[in-house]
N, C-alpha and C positions, 0 to 999 in steps of 0.2 A: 662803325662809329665807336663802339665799345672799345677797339684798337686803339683807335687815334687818341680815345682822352686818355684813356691809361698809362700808353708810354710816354706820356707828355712827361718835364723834371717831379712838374708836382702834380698827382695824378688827383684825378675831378672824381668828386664823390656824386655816384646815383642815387637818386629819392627816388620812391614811386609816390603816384598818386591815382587817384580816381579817372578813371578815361573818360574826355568831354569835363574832367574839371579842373581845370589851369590854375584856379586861384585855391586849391583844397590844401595843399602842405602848409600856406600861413595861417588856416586858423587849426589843423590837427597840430603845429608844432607849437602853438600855444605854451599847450603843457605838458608836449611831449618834452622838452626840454629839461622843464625841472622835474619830470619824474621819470623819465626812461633814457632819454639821450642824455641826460648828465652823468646817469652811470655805466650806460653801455656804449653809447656814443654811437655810431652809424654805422656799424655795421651790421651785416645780412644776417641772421641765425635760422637756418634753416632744417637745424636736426632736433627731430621732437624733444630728443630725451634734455635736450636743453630747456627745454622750459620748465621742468621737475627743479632742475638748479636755480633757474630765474626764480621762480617761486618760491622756493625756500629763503635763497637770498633777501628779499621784497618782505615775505611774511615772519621773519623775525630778525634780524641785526638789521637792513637798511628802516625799515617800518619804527624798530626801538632808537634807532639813531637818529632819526629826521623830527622823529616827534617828542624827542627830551632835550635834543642837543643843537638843534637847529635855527636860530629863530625868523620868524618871520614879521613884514607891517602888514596890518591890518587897515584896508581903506575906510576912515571913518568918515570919513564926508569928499563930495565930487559939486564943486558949483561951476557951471560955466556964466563968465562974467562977458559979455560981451563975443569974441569969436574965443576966446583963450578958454582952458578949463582948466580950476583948482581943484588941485587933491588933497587932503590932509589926513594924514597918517598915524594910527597908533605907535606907542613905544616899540620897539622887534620884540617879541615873546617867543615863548617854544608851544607849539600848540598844549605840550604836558602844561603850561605854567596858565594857558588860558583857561583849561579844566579845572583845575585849581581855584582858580576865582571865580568862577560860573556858579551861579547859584542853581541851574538846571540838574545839576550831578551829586546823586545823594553821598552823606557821608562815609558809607563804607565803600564805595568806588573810588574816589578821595585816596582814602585810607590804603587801599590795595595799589594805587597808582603812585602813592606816596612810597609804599615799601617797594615798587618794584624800580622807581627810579633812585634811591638807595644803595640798591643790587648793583644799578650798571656802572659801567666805566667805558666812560667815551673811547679813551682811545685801543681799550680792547676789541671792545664793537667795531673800531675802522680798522684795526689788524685781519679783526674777520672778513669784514667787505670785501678786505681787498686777497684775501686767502681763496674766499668765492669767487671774485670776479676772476681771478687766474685760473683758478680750475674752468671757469664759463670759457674764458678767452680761448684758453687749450684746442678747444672742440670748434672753434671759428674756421671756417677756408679762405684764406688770405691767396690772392691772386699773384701769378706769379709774378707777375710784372711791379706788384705793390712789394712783395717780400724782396726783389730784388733792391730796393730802392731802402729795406729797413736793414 
């Protein structure tokens, strides 16, 4: 079977899931999407020492870029009117710019959040992503039947 989808023109990407659970990939890809398949996308990593990169990667440039430079809406309200259901949405913020106006966050975390988003430069931070994700990629086993087709 492995055969057959692979040499197809466009070869068929494998998910795993939970055995006996058919319906598990749509709620784990939820948020696998916007936080691990957006930047590594589907394929297999199967060499430990890759997770030392993945982690470093995640825990300073993708973690300082997603959270200064990225914005997101916030759901402020869900009403269902009848069968239909309204959502209505915050302005898009960066979650840094939500801390910011939060009155739960004392003034000198503020202050140190303030100096460190100062420091960054977006598009240095995405030169690094992607200097990382290339060193990550390097160490991927790409099948032969898929490298043939790249």
């Amino acid at each position: 079977m492995v055969r057959y989808f692979l040499n197809r023109d466009q070869a068929i990407q494998f998910t795993r899931s939970r055995p006996y659970r058919k319906n598990d990939n749509a709620h784990i890809e939820q948020k696998n999407w916007t936080h691990v398949r957006h930047l590594f996308g589907y394929d297999r990593f199967e060499k430990p020492r890759l997770v030392l990169l993945m982690n470093d990667l995640y825990q300073n440039e993708w973690s300082l870029y997603q959270n200064h430079f990225c914005p997101t809406m916030k759901l402020i309200e869900k009403k269902k009117i009848n069968s239909r259901y309204y959502k209505r949405y915050d302005k898009p913020k960066t979650p840094y710019q939500r801390l910011m106006v939060s009155e739960g966050i004392s003034a000198e975390k503020k202050e140190q959040l303030s100096n460190q988003h100062k420091q960054l430069n977006p598009f240095l931070l995405k030169r690094e992503i992607e200097n990382k994700l290339k060193n990550i990629f390097k160490w991927i086993n790409v099948s032969s039947a898929v490298r043939n087709r790249l």
